[in-house]
C-alpha positions as CSV (number, residue, x, y, z in Angstrom):
1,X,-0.1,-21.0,4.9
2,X,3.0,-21.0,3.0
3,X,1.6,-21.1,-0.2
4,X,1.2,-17.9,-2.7
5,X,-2.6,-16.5,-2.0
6,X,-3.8,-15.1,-5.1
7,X,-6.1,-12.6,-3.9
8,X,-3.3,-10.8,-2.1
9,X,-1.2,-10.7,-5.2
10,X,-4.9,-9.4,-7.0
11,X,-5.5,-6.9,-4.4
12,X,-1.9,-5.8,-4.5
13,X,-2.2,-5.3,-8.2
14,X,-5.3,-3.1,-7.7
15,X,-3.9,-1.0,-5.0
16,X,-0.9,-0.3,-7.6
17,X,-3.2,0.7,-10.5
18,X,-4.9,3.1,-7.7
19,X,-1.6,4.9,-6.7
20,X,-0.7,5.3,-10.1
21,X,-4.1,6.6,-11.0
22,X,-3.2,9.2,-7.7
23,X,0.4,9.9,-8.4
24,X,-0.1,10.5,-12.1
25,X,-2.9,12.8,-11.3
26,X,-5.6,11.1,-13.1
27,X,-7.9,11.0,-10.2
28,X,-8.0,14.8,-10.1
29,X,-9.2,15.5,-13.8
30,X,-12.5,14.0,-12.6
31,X,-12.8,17.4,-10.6
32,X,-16.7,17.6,-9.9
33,X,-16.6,13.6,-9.2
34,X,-13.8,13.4,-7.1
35,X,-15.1,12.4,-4.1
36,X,-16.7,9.4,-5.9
37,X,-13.2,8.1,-6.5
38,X,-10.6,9.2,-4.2
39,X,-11.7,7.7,-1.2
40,X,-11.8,4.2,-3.2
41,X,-8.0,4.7,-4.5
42,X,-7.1,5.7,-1.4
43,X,-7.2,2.0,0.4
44,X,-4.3,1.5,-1.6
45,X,-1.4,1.6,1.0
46,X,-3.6,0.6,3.6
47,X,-3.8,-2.5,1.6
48,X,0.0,-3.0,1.0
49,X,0.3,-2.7,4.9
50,X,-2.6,-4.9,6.2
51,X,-1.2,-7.7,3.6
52,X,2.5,-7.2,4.6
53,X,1.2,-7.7,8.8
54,X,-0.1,-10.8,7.8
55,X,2.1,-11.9,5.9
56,X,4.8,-11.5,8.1
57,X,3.1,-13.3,11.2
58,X,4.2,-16.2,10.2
59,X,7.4,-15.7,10.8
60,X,6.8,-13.6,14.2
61,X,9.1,-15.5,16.5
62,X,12.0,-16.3,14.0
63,X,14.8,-13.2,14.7
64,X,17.2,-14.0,12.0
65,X,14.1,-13.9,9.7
66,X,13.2,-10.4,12.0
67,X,16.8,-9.2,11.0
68,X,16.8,-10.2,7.1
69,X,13.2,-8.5,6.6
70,X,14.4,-5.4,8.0
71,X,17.7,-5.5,6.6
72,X,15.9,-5.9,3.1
73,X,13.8,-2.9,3.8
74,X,16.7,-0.3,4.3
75,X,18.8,-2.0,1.4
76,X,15.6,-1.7,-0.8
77,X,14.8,2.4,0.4
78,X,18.3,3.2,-0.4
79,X,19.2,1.3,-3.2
80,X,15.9,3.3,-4.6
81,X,16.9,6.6,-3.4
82,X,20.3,6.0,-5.3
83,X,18.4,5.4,-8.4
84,X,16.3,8.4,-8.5
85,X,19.2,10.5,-7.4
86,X,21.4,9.1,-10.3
87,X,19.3,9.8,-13.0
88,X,16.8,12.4,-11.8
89,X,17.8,14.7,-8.7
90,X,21.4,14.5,-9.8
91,X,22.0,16.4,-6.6
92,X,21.2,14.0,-3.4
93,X,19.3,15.8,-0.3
94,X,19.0,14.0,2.9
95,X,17.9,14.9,6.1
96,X,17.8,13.2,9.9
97,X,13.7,13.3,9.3
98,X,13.6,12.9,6.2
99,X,15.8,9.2,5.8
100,X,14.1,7.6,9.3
101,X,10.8,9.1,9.3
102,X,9.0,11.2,6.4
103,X,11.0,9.1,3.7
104,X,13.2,11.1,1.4
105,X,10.9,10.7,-1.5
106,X,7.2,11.0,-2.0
107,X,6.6,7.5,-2.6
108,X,9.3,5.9,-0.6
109,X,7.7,7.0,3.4
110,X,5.3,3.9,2.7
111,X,9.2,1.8,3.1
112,X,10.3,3.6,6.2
113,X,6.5,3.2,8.3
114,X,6.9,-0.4,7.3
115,X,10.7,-0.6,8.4
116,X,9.3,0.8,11.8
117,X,5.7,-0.7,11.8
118,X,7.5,-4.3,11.5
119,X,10.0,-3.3,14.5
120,X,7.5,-2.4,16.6
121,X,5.3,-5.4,16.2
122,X,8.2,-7.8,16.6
123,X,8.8,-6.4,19.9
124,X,5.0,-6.5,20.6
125,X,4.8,-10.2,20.4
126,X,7.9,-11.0,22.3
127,X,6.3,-8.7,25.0
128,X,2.6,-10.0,24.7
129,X,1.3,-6.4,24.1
130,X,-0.4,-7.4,20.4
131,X,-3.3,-6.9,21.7
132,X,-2.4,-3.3,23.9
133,X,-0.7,-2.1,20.9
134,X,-3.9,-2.5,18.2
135,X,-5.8,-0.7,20.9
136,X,-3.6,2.3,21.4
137,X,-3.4,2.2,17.5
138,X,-6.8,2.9,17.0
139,X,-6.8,6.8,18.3
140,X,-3.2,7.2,16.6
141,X,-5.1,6.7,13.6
142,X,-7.9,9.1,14.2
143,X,-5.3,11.5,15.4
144,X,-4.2,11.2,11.9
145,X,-7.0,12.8,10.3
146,X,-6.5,15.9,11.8
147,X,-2.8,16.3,10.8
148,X,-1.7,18.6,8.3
149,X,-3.4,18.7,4.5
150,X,-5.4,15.8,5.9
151,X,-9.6,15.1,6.2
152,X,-10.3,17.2,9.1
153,X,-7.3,19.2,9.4
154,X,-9.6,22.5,10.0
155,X,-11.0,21.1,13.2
156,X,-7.4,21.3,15.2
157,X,-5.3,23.3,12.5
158,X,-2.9,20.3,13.6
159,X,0.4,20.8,11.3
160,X,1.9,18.0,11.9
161,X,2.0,15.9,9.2
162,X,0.7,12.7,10.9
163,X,1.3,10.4,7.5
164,X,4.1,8.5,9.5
165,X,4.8,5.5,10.9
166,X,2.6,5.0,13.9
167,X,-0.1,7.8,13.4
168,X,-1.5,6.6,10.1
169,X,0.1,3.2,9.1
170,X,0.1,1.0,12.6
171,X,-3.0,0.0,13.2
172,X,-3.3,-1.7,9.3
173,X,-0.3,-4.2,10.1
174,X,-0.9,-4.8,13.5
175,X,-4.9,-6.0,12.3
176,X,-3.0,-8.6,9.5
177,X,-0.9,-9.7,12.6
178,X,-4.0,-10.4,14.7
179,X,-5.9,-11.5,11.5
180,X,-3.0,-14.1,11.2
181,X,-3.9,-15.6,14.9
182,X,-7.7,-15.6,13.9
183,X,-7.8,-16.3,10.2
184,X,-9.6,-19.7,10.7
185,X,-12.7,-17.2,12.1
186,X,-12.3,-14.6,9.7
187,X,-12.5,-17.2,6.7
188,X,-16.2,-18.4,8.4
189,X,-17.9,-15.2,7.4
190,X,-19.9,-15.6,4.5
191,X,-19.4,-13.6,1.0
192,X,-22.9,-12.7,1.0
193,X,-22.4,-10.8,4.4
194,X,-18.7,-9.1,3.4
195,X,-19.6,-8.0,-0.1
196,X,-23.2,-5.5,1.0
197,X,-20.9,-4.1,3.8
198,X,-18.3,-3.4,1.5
199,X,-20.5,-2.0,-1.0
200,X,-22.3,0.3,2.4
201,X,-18.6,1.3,3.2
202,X,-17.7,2.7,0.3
203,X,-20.9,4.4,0.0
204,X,-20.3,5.8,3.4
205,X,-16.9,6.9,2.5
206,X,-18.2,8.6,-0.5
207,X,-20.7,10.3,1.3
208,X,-17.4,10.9,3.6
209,X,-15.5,12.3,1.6
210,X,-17.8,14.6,0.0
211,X,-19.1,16.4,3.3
212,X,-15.1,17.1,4.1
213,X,-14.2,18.5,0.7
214,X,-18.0,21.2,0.7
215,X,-18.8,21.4,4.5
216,X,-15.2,21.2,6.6
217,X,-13.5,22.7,3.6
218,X,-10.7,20.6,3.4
219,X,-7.8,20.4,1.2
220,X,-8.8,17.7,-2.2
221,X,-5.0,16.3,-1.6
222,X,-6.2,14.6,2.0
223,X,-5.3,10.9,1.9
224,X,-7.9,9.1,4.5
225,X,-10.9,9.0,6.3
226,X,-12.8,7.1,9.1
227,X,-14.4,4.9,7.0
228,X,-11.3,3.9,5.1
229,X,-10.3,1.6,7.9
230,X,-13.5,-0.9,8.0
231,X,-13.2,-0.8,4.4
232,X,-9.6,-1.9,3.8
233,X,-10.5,-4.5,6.9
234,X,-13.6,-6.0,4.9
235,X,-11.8,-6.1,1.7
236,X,-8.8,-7.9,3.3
237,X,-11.2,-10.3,4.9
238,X,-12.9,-10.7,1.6
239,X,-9.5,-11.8,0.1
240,X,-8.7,-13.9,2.6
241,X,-11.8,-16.1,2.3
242,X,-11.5,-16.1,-1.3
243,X,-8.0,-16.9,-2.0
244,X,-8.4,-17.6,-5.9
245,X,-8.9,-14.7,-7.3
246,X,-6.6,-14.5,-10.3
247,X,-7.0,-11.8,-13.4
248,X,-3.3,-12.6,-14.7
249,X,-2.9,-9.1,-16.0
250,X,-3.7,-7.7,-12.3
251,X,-2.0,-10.4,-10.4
252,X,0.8,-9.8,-12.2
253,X,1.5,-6.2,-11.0
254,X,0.7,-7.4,-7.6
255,X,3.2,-9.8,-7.6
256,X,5.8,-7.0,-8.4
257,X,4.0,-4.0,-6.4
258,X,6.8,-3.5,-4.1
259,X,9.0,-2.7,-7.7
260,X,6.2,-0.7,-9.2
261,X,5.6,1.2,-6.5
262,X,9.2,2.5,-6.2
263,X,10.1,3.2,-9.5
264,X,6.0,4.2,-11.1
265,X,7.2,7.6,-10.3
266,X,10.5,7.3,-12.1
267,X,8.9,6.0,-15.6
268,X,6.3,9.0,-15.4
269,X,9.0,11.5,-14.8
270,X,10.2,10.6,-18.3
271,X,6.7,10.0,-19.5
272,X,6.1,13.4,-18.9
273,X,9.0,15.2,-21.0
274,X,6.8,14.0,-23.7
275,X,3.8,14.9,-22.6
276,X,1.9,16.1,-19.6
277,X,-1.4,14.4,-20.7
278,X,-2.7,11.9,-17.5
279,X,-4.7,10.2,-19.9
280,X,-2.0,9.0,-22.2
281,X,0.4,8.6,-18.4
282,X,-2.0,7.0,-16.5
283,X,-2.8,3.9,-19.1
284,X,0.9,4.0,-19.9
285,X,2.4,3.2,-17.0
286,X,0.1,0.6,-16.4
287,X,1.0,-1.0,-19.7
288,X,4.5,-0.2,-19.6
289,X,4.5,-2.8,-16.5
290,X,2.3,-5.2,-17.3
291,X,4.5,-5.6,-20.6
292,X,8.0,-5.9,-18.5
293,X,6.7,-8.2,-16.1
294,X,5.4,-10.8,-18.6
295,X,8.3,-10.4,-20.7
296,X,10.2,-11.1,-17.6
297,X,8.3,-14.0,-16.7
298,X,8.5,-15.1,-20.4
299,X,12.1,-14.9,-20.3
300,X,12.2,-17.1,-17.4
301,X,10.4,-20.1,-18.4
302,X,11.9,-20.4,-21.3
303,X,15.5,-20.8,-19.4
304,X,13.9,-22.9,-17.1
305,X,12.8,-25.1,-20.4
306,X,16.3,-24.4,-21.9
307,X,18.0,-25.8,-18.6
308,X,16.1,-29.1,-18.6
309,X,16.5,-29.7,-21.9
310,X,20.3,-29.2,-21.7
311,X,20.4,-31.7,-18.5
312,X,18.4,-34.3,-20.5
313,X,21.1,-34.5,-22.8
């Protein structure tokens, strides 16, 4: 399975569309439809995770590749942090909690759940515990939803905020790990089976989402729901069966998600000293790097061309 699977690169590319349509604030101008969308663009990390478990299977008993992974992460995080500090904070502000365990930007705790999600699972598998360690996941998870500003926060009044590492994020790269070791059965269910339950899912989230929001009265920010992990699951297993998927525009983003979803933040910080209109941020950003990633590309293959024709002669 080493080559590039399409699908994950399209899925990616949606998932970063969908936290840009959150982070810009897009989603919340659709106020009385709001839970008709925010449950859907909220599959996006989930996504990023599940892909980045199975991605990294391959690779589960190889320690120097352990090592450069990890090593990449924190080099990645802080380079990043450096950025924003430089040209937006000015002043930099980190904490013990903040650098190993909430993130020290809004966008950048998906980096430090990974950095930890991926340590944990490597020392799963040289254990044998995969399997322990999906199953203790599983209530992590649920505990989740009841952490602060979260779907049923008012139940426990929980305020913790359980968007970490193992509470939310686990349980989404240990099942690409597993999905890895059983991807030959996963690819044997049939499209006309995956895409109804995808489509009941969503519904169900929907529905979900809606009854939190008017009956438990819970804050429109929260981030998941029950139903968003058998969704993110069937969608994965959907893309994994159907590896092809290529919209160039969309792939494209997905292969540079990890960039995008860094610095998204950082063009719409600037965006907005212009104008605080989500309708003119939201599609911008999007363009902005869909244009820098085929000029990039562009760029490339014509060097590439320009080297072989200078060796031919």
């Amino acid at each position: 399975m080493n080559k590039r699977i399409n699908s994950f690169d399209f899925l990616k590319g949606i998932a970063s569309i969908f936290v840009i349509m959150i982070h810009s604030g897009f989603i919340n101008k659709f106020e009385y439809y709001y839970f008709l969308f925010d449950p859907i663009t909220r599959i996006a990390v989930p996504c990023f995770l599940i892909i980045s478990g199975f991605l990294y299977a391959k690779h589960i008993n190889n320690f120097r590749y352990f090592i450069k992974y990890e090593t990449k992460i924190l080099l990645t995080y802080l380079i990043a942090y450096l950025i924003y500090v430089v040209f937006i904070f000015k002043v930099p502000t980190i904490t013990f909690s903040g650098l190993f365990w909430f993130g020290l930007m809004l966008n950048f705790w998906f980096l430090v759940a990974l950095f930890w999600d991926i340590f944990i699972l490597y020392f799963s598998n040289f254990f044998s515990i995969n399997k322990i360690i999906l199953f203790v996941s599983l209530p992590l998870y649920i505990m989740s939803l009841f952490g602060k500003n979260e779907s049923y926060y008012n139940f426990l009044n929980l305020n913790f905020p359980f968007r970490t590492i193992i509470f939310f994020t686990l349980i989404f790269v240990m099942l690409g790990f597993l999905s890895y070791q059983y991807s030959d059965i996963l690819v044997e269910f049939k499209n006309r089976s995956i895409i109804p339950l995808i489509f009941i899912f969503s519904g169900l989230s929907m529905l979900e989402k809606y009854i939190s929001i008017n009956y438990f009265k819970n804050a429109l920010g929260s981030n998941f729901l029950l139903s968003t992990l058998p969704l993110v699951f069937l969608i994965f297993i959907f893309c994994l069966k159907n590896k092809n998927i290529n919209i160039p525009f969309i792939n494209i983003i997905g292969k540079n998600s990890l960039f995008i979803y860094l610095f998204h933040t950082f063009f719409m910080y600037y965006c907005s000293k212009y104008t605080q209109n989500t309708f003119i941020i939201f599609p911008l950003t999007i363009l902005f790097f869909i244009f820098l990633f085929f000029l990039i590309d562009n760029i490339k293959l014509f060097y590439k061309k320009h080297q072989k024709g200078y060796k031919l002669k």
